[in-house]
N, CA, C, O and CB atoms as a CASP TS submission, in Angstrom:
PFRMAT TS
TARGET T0000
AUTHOR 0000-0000-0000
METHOD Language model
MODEL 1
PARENT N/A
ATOM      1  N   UNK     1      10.700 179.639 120.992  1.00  0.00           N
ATOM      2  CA  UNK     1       9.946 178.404 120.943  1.00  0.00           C
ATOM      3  C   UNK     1      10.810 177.266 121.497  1.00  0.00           C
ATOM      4  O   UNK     1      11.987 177.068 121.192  1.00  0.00           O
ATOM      5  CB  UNK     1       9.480 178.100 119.495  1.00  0.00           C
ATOM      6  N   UNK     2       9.994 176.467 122.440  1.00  0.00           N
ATOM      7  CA  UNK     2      11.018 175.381 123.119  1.00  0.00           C
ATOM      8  C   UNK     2      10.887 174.299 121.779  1.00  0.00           C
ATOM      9  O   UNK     2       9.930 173.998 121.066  1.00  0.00           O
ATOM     10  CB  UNK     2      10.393 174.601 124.957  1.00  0.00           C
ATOM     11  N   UNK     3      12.364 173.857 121.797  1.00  0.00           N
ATOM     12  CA  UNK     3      11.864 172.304 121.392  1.00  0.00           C
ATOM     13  C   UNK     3      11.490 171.267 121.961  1.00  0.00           C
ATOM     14  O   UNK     3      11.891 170.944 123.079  1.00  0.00           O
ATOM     15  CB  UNK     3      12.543 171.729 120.890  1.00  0.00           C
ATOM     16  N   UNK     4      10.567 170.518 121.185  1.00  0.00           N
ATOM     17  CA  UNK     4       9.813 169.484 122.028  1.00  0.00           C
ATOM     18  C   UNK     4      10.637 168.107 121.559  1.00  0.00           C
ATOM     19  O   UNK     4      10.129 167.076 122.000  1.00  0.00           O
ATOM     20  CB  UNK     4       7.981 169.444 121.660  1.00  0.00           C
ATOM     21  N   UNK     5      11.571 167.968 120.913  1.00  0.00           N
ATOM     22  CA  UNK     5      12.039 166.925 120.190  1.00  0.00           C
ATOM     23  C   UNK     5      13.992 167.523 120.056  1.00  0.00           C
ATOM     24  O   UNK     5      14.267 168.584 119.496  1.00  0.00           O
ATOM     25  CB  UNK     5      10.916 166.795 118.503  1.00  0.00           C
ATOM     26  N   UNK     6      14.785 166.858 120.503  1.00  0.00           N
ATOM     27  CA  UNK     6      15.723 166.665 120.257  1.00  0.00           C
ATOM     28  C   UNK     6      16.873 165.494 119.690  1.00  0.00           C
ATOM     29  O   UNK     6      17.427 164.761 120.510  1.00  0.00           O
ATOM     30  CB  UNK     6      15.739 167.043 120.935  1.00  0.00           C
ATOM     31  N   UNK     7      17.177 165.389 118.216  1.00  0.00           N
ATOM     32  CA  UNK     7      17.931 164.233 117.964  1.00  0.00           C
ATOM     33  C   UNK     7      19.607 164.448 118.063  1.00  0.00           C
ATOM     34  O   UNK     7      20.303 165.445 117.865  1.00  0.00           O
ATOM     35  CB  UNK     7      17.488 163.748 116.544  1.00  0.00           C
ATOM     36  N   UNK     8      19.846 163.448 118.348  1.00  0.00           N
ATOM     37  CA  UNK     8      21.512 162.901 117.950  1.00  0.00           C
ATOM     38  C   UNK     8      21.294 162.009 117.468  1.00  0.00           C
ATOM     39  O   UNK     8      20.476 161.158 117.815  1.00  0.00           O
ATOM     40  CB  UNK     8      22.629 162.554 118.919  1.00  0.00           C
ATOM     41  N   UNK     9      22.462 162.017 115.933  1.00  0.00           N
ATOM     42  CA  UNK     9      23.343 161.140 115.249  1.00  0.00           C
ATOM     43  C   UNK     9      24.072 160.188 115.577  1.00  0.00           C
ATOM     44  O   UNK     9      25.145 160.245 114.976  1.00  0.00           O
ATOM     45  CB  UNK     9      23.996 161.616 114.799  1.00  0.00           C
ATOM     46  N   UNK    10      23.961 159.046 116.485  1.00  0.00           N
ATOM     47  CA  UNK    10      25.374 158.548 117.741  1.00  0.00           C
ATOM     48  C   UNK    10      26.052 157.798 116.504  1.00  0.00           C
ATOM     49  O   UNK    10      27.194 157.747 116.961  1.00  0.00           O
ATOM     50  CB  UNK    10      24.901 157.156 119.545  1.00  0.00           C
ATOM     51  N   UNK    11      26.103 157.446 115.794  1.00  0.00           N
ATOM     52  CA  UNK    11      27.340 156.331 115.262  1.00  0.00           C
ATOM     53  C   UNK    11      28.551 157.585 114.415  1.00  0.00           C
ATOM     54  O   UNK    11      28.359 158.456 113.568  1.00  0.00           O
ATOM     55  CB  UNK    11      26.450 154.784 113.727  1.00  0.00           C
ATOM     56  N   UNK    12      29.468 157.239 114.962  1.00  0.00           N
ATOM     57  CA  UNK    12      30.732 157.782 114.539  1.00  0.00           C
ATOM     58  C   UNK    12      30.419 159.424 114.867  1.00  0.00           C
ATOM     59  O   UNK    12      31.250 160.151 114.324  1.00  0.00           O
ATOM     60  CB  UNK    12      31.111 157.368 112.814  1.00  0.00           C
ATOM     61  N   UNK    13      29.551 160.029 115.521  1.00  0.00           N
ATOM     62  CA  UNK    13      29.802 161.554 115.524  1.00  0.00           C
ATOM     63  C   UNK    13      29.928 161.489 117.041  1.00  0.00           C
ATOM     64  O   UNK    13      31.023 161.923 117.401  1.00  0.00           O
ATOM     65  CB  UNK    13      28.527 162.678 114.826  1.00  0.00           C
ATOM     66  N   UNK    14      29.198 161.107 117.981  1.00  0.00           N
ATOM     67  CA  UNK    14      29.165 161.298 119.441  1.00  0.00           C
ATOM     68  C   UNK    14      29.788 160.214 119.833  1.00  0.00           C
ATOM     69  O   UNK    14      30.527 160.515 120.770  1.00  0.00           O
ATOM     70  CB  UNK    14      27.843 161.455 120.107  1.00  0.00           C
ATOM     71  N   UNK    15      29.892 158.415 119.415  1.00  0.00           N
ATOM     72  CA  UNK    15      30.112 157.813 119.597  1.00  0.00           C
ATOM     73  C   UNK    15      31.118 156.417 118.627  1.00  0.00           C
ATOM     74  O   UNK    15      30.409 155.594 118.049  1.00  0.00           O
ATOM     75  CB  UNK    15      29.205 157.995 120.051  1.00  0.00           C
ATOM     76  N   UNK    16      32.269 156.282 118.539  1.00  0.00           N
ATOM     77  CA  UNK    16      33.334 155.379 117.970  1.00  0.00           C
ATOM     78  C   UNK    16      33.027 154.024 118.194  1.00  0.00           C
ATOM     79  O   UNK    16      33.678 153.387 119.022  1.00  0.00           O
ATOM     80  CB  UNK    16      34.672 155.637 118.528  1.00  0.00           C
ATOM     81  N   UNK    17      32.096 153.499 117.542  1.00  0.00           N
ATOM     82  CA  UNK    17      31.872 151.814 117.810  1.00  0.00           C
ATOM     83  C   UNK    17      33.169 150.873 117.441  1.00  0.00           C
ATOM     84  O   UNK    17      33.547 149.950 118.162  1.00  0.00           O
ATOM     85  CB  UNK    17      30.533 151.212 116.766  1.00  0.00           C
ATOM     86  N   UNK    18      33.732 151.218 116.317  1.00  0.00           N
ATOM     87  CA  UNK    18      34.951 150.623 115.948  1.00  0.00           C
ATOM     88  C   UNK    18      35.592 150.422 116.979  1.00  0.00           C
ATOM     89  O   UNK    18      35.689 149.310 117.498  1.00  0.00           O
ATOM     90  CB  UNK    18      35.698 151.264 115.101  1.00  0.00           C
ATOM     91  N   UNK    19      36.163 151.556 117.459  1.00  0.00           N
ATOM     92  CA  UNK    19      37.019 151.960 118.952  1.00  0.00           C
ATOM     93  C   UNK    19      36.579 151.171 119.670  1.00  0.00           C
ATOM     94  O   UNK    19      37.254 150.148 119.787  1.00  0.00           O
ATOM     95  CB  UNK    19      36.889 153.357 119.702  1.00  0.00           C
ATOM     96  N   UNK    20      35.250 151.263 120.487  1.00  0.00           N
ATOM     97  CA  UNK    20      34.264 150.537 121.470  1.00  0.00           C
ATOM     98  C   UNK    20      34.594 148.851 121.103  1.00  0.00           C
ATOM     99  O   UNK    20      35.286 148.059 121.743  1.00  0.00           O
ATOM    100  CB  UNK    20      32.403 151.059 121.118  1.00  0.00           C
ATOM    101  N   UNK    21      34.146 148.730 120.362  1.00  0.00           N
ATOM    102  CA  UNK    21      34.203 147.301 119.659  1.00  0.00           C
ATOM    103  C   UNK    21      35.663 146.118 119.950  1.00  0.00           C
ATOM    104  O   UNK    21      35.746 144.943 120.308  1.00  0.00           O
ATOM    105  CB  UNK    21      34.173 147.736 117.925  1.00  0.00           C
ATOM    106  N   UNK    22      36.786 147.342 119.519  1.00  0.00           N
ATOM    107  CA  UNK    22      37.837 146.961 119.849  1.00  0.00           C
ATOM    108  C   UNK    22      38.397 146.797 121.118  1.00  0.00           C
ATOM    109  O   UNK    22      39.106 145.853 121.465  1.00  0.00           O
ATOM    110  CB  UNK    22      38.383 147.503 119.326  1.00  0.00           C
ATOM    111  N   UNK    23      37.965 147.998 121.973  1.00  0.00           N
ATOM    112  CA  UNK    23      38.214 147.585 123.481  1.00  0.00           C
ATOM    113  C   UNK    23      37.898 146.533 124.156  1.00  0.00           C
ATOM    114  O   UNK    23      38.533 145.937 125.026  1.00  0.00           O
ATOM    115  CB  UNK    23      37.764 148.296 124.202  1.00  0.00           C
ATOM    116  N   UNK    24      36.411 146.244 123.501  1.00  0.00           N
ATOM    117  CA  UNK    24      35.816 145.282 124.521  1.00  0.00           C
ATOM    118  C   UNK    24      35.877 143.761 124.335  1.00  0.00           C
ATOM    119  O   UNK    24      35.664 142.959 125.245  1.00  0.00           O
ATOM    120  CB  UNK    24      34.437 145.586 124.638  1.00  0.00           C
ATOM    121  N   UNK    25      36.345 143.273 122.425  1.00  0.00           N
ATOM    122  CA  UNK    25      36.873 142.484 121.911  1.00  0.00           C
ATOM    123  C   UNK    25      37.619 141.816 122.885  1.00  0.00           C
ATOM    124  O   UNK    25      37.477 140.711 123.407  1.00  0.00           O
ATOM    125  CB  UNK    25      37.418 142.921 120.955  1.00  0.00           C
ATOM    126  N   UNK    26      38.804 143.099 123.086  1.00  0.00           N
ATOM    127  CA  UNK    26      40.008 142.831 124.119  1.00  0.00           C
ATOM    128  C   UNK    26      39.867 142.291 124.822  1.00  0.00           C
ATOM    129  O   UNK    26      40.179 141.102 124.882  1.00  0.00           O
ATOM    130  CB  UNK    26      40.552 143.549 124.728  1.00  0.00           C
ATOM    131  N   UNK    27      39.304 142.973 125.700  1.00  0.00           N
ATOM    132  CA  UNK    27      39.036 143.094 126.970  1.00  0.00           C
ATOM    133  C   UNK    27      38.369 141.163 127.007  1.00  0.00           C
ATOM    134  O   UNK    27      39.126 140.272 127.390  1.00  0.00           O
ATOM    135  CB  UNK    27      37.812 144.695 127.322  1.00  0.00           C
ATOM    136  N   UNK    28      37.588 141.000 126.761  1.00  0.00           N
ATOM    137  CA  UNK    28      36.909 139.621 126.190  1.00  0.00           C
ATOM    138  C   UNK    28      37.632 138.531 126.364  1.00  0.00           C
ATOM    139  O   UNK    28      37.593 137.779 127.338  1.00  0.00           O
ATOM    140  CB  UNK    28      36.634 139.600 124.760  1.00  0.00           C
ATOM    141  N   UNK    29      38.504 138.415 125.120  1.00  0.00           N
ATOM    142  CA  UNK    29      39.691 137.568 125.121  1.00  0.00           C
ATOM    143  C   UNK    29      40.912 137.534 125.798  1.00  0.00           C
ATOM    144  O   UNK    29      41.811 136.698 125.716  1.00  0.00           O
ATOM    145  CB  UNK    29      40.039 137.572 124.175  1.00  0.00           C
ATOM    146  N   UNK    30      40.822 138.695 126.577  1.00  0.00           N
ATOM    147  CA  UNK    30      42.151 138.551 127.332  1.00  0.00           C
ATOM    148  C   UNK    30      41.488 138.135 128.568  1.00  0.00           C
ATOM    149  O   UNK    30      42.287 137.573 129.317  1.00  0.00           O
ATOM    150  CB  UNK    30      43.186 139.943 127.470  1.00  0.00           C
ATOM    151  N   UNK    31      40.148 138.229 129.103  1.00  0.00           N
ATOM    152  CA  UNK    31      39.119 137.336 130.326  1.00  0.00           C
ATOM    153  C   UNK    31      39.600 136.042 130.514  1.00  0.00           C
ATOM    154  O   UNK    31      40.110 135.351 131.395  1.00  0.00           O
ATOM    155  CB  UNK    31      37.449 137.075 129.894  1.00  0.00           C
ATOM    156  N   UNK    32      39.022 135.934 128.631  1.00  0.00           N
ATOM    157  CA  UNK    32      38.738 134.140 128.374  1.00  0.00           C
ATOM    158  C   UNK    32      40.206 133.370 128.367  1.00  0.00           C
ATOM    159  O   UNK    32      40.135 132.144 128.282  1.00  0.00           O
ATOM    160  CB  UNK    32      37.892 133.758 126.570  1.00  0.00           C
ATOM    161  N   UNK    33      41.465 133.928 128.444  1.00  0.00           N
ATOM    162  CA  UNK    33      43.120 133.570 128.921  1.00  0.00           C
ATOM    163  C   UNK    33      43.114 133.388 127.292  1.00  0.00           C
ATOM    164  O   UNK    33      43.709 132.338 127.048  1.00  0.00           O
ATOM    165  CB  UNK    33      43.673 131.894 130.249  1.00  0.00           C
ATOM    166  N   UNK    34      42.721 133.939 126.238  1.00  0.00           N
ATOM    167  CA  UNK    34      42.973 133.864 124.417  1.00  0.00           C
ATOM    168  C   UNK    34      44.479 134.523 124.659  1.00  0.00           C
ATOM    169  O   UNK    34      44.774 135.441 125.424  1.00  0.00           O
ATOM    170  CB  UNK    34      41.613 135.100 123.089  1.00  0.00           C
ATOM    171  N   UNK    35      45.375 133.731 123.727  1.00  0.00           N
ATOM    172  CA  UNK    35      47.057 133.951 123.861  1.00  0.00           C
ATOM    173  C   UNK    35      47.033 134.817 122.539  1.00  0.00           C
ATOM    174  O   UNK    35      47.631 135.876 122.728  1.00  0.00           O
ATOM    175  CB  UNK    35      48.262 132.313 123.801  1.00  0.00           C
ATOM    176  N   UNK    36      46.630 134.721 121.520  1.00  0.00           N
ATOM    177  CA  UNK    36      46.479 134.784 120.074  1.00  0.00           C
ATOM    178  C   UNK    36      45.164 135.687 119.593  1.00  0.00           C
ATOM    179  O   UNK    36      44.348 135.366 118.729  1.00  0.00           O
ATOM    180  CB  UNK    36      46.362 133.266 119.544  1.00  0.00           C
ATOM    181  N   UNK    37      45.185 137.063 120.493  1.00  0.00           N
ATOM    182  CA  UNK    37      44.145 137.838 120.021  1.00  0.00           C
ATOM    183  C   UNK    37      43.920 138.335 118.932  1.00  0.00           C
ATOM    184  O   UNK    37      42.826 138.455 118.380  1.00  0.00           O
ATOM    185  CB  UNK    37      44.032 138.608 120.541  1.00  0.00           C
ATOM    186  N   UNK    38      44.842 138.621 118.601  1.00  0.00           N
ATOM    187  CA  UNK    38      44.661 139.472 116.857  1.00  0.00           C
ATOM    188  C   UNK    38      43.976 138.337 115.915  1.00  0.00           C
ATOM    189  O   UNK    38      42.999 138.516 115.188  1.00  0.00           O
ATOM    190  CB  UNK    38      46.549 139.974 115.915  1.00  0.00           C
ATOM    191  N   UNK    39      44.827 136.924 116.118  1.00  0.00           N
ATOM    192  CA  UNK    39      44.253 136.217 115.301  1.00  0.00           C
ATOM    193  C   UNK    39      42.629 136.158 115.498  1.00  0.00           C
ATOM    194  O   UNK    39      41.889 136.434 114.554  1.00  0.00           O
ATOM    195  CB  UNK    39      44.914 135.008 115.381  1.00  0.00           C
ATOM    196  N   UNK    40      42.057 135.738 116.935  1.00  0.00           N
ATOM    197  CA  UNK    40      40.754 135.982 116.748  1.00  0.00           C
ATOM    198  C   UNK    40      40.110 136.935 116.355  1.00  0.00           C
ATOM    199  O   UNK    40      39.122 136.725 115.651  1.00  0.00           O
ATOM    200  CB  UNK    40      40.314 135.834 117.484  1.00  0.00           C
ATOM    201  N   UNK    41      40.482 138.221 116.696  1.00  0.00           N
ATOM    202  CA  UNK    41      40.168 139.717 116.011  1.00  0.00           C
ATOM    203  C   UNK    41      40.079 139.293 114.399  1.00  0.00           C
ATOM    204  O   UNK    41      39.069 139.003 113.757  1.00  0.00           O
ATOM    205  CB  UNK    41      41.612 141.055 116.338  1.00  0.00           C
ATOM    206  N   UNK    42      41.058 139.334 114.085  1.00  0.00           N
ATOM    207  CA  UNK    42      40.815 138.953 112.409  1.00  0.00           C
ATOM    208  C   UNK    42      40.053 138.143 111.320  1.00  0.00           C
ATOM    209  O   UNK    42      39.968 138.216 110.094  1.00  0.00           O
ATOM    210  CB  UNK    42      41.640 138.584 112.099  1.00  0.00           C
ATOM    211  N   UNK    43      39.431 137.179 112.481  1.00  0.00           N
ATOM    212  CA  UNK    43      38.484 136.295 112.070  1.00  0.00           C
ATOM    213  C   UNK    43      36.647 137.052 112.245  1.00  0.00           C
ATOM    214  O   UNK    43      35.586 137.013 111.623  1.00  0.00           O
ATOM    215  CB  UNK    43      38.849 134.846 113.106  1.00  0.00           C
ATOM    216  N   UNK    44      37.253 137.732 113.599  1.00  0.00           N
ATOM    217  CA  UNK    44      35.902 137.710 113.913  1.00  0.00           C
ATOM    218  C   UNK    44      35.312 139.041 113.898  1.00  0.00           C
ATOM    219  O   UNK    44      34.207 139.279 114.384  1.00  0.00           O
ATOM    220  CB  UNK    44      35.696 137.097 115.155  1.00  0.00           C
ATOM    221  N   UNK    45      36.281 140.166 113.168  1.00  0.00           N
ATOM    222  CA  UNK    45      35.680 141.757 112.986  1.00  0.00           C
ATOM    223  C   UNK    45      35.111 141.263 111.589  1.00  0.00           C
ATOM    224  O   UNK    45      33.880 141.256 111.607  1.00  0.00           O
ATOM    225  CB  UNK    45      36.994 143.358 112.937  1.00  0.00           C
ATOM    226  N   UNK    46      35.551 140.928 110.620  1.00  0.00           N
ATOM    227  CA  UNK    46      34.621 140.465 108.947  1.00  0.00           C
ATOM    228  C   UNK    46      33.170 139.508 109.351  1.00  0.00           C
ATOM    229  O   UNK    46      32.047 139.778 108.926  1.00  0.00           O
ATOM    230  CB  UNK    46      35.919 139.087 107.650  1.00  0.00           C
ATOM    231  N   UNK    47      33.574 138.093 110.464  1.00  0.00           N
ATOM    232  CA  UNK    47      32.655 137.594 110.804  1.00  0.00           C
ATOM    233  C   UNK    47      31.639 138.864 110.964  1.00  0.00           C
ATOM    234  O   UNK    47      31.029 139.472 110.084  1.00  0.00           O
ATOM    235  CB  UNK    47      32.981 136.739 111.887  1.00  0.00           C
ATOM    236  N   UNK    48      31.656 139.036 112.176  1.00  0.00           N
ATOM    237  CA  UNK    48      30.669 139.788 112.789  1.00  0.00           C
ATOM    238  C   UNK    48      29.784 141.179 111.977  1.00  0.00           C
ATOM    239  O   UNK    48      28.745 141.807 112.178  1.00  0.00           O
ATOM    240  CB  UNK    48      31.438 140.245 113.989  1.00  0.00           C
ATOM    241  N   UNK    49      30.891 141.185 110.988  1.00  0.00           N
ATOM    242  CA  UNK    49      30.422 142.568 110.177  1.00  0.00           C
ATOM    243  C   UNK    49      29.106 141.727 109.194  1.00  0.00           C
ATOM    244  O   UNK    49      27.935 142.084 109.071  1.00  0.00           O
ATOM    245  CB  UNK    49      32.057 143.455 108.958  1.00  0.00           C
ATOM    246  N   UNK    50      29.652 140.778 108.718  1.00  0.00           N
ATOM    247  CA  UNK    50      28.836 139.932 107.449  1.00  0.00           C
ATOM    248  C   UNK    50      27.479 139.554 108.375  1.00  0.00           C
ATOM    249  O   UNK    50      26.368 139.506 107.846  1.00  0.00           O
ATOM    250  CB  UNK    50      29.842 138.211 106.717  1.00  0.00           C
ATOM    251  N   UNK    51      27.736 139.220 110.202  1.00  0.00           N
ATOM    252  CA  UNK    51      26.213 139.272 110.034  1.00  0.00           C
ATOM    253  C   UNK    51      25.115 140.253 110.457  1.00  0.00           C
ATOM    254  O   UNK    51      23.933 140.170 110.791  1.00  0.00           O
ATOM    255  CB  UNK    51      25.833 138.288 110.548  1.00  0.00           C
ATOM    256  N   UNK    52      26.099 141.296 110.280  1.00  0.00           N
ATOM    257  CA  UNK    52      25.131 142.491 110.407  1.00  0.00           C
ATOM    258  C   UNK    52      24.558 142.512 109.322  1.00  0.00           C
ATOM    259  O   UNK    52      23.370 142.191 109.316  1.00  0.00           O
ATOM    260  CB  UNK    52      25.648 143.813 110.679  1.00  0.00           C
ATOM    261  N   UNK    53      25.216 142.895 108.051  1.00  0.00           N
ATOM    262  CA  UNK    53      24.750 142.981 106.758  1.00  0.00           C
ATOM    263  C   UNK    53      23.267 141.718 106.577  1.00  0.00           C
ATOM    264  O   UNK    53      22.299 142.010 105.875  1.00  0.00           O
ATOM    265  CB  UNK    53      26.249 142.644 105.705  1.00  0.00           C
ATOM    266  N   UNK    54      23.342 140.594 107.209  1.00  0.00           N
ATOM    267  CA  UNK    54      22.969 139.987 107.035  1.00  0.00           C
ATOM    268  C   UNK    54      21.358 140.519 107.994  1.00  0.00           C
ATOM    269  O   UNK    54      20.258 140.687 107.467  1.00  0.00           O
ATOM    270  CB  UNK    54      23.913 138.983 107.102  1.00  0.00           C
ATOM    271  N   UNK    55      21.605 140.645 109.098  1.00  0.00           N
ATOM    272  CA  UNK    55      20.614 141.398 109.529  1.00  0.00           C
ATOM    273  C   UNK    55      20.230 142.345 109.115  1.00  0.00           C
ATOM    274  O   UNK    55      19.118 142.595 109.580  1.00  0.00           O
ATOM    275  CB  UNK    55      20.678 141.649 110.375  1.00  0.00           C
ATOM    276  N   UNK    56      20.700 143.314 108.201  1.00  0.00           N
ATOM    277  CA  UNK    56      20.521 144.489 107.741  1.00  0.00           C
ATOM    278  C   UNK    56      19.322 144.119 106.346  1.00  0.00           C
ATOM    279  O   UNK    56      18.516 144.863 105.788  1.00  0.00           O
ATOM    280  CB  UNK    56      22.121 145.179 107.375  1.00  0.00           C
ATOM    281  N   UNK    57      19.605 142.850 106.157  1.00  0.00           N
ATOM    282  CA  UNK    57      18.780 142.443 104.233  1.00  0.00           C
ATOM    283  C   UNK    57      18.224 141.823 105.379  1.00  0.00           C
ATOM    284  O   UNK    57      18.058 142.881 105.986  1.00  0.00           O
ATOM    285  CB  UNK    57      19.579 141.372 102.354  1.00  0.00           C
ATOM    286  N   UNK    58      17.815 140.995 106.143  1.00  0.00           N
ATOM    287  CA  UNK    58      16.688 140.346 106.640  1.00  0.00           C
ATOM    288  C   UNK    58      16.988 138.926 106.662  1.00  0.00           C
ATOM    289  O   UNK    58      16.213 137.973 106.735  1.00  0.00           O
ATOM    290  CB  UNK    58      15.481 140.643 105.863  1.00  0.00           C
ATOM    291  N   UNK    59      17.944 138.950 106.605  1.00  0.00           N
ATOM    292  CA  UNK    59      18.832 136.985 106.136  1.00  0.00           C
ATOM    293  C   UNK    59      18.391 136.132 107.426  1.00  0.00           C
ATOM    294  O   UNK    59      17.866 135.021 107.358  1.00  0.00           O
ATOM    295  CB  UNK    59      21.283 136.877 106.119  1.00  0.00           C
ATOM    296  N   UNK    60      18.744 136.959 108.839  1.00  0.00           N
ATOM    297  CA  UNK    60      18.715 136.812 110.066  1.00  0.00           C
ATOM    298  C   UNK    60      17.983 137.773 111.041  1.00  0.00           C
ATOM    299  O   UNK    60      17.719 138.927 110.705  1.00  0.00           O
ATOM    300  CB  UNK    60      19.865 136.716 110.316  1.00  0.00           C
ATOM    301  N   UNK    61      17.595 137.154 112.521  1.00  0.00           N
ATOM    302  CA  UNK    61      17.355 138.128 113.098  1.00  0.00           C
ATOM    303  C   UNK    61      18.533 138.329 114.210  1.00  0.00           C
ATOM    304  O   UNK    61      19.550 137.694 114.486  1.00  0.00           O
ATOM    305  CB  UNK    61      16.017 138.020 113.521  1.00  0.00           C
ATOM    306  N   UNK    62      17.857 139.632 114.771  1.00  0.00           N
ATOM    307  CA  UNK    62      18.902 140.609 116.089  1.00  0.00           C
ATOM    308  C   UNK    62      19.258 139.460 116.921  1.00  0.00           C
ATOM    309  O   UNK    62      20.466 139.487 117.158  1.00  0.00           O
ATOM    310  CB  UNK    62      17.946 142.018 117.290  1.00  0.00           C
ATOM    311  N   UNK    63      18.636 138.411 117.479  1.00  0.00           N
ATOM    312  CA  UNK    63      18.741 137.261 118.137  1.00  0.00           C
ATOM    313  C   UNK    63      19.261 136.292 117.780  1.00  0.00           C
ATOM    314  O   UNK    63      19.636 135.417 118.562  1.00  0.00           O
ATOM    315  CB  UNK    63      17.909 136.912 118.414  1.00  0.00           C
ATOM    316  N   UNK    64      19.416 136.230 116.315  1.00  0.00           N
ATOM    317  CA  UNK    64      19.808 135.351 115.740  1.00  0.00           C
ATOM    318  C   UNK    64      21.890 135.611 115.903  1.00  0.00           C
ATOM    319  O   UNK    64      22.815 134.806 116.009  1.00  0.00           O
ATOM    320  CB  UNK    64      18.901 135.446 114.200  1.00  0.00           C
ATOM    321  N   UNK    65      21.825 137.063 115.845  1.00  0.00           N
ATOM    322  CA  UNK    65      23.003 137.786 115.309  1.00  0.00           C
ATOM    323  C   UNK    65      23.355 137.440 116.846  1.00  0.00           C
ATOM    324  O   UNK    65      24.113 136.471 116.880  1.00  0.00           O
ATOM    325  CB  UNK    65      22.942 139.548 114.558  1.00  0.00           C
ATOM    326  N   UNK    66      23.095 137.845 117.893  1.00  0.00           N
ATOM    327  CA  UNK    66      23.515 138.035 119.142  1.00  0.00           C
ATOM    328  C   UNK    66      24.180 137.023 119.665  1.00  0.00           C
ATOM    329  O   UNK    66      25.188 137.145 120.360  1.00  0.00           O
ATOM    330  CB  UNK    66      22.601 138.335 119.890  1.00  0.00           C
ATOM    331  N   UNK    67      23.377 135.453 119.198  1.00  0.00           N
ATOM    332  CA  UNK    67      23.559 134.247 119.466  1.00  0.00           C
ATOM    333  C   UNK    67      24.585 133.378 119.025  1.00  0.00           C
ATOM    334  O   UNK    67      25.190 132.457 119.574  1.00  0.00           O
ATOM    335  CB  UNK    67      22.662 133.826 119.228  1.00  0.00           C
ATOM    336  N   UNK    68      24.649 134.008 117.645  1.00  0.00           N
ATOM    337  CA  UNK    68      25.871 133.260 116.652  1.00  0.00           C
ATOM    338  C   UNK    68      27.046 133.702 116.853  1.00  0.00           C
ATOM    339  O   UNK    68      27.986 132.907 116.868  1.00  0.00           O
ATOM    340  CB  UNK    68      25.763 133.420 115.152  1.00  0.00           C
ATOM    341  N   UNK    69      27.287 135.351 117.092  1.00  0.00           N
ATOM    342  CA  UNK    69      28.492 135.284 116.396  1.00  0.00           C
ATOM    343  C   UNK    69      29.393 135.446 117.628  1.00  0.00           C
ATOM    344  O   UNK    69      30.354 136.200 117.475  1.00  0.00           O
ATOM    345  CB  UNK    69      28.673 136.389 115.186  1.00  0.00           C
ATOM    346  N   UNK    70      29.245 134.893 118.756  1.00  0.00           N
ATOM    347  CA  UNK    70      30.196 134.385 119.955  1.00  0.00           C
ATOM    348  C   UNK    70      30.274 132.582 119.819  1.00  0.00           C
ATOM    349  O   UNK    70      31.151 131.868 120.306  1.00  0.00           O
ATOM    350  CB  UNK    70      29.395 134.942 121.685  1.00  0.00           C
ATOM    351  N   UNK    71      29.370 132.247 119.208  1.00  0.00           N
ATOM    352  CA  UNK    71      29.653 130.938 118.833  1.00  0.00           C
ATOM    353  C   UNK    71      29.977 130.309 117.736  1.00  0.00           C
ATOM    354  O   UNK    71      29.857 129.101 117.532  1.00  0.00           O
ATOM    355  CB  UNK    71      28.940 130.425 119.069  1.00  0.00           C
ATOM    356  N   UNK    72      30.538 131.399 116.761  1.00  0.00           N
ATOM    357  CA  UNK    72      30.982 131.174 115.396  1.00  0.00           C
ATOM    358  C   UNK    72      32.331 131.085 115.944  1.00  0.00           C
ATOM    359  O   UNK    72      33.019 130.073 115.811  1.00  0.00           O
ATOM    360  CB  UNK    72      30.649 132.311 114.170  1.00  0.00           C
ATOM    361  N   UNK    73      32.754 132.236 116.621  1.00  0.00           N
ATOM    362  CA  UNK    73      33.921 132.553 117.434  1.00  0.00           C
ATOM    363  C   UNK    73      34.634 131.633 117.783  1.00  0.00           C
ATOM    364  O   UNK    73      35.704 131.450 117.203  1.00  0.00           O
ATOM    365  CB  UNK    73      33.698 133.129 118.464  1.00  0.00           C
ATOM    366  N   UNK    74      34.122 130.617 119.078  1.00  0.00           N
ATOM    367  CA  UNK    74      35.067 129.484 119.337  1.00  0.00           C
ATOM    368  C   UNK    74      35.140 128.277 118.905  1.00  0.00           C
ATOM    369  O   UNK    74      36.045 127.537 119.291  1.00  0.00           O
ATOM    370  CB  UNK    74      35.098 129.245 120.335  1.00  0.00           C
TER
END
C-alpha cells in the first residue's frame, strides 16, 4: 500500500533551530558592524524566547512577534 501522506517532526530531529538561530544572530550583527555580540545575544535569545511564549498564549500576534523583536533589539 502506497502512502498517501508523509510526516516529519522538523524541530530538533531533522532540524537545530538553536544552532540556526545562532548562526544567523551572528551573522546579523557582525553585518550591522555590532562590536559587542554576545552582549546583544544575551539580551536578545530570552527577549525573543518570551515573545514566542507570548505568541504561543495569544498575548501577541506572528506579526506582531516579527516586528518587535528586531526593534526591541536596538
Amino acid at each position: 500500500m502506497p502512502y498517501k501522506f508523509l510526516l516529519f517532526e522538523l524541530d530538533y530531529t531533522l532540524l537545530d533551530f538553536a544552532a540556526d538561530e545562532e548562526v544567523a544572530l551572528t551573522r546579523l550583527l557582525e553585518e550591522a558592524g555590532v562590536e559587542d555580540i554576545d552582549t546583544y545575544k544575551s539580551y536578545y535569545v530570552p527577549m525573543n524566547k518570551a515573545l514566542w511564549d507570548d505568541l504561543t498564549a495569544g498575548k501577541i500576534t506572528k506579526s506582531e512577534l516579527i516586528r518587535t523583536r528586531f526593534t526591541i533589539l536596538v
